[in-house]
C-alpha positions in Angstrom: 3.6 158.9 129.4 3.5 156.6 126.2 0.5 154.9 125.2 -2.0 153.8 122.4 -5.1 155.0 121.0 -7.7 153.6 118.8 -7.2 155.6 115.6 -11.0 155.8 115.5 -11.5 157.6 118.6 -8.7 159.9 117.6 -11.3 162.9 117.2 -11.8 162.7 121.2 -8.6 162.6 122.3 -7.8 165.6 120.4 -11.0 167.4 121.6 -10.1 166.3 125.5 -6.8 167.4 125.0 -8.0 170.7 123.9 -10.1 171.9 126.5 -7.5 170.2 129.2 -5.2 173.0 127.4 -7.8 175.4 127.0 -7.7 175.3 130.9 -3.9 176.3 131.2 -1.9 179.0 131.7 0.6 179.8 128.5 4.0 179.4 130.0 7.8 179.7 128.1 9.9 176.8 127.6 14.1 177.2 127.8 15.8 174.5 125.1 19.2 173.7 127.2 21.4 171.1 125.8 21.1 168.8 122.5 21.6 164.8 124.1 21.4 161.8 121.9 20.8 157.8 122.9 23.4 156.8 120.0 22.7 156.0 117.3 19.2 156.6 116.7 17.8 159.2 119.2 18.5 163.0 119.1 16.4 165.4 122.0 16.9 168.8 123.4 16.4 169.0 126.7 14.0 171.7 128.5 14.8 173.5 131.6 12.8 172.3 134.1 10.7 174.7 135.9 7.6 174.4 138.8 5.7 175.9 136.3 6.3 173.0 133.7 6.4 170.2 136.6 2.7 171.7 137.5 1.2 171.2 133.9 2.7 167.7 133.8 1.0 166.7 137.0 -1.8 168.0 135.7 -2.0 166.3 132.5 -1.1 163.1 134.2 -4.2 163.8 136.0 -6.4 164.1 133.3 -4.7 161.5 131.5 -5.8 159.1 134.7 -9.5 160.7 135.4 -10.5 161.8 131.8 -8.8 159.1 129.3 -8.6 156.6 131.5 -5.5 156.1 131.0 -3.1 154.2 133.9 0.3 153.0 134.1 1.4 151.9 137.3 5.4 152.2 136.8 5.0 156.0 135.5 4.9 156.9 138.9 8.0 155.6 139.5 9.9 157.4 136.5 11.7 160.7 136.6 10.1 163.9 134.7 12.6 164.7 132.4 11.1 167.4 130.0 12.2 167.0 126.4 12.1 167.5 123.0 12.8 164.4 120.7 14.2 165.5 117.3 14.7 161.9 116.2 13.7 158.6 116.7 14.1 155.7 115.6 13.2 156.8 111.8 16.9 158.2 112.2 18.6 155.6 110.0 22.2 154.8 111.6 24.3 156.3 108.7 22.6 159.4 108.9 22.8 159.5 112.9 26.7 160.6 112.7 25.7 163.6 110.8 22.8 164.9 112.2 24.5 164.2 115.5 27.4 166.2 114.5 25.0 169.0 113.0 23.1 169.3 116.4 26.6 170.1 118.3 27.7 172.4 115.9 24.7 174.6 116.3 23.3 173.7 113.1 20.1 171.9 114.1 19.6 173.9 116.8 19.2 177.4 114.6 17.0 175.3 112.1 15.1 174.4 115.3 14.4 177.3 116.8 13.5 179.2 113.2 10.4 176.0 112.7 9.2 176.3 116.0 9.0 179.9 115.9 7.0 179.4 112.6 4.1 177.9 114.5 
């Protein structure tokens, strides 16, 4: 669920967000397929599992009750657990490449190797 924060009372919503996470159980994620909205957008997408549709109810939730934060049409929108790569930061010339670096495989093991880093 997008939405804005005061930069000033960015200390909170980390702290919130803690101790919401602090609260759950560790689960895996399974990256499936690379999928782009051309040409600015590169995500992976995640398998989706109960165990992941559980946390996001959850932190929608807490979202509502503890940040007090609401969007009326959210309910209305699909869960569709992803990654994004790139956004719109992606300058179009560079799109074809990374695009074509993603399918190859490329992106993906350079992926994987960062995120196992942290």
């Amino acid at each position: 669920m997008p939405f804005e924060w005061k930069e000033d009372k960015e200390e909170m919503l980390i702290s919130k967000l803690e101790n919401f996470l602090q609260s759950q159980k560790a689960c895996s994620i399974c990256f499936k397929n690379f999928g782009c909205f051309s040409p600015r957008v590169i995500f992976v997408d995640i398998e989706k599992t109960e165990t992941l549709k559980v946390l996001q109810a959850d932190l929608q939730r807490f979202c509502k009750q503890e940040l007090k934060l609401f969007n009326a049409n959210y309910m209305e929108l699909p869960f569709n657990p992803h990654l994004t790569v790139a956004f719109r930061d992606l300058k179009k010339p560079a799109f074809k490449m990374a695009w074509k670096n993603s399918v190859k495989g490329n992106l993906r093991e350079s992926l994987v190797q960062r995120l196992l880093r942290c």
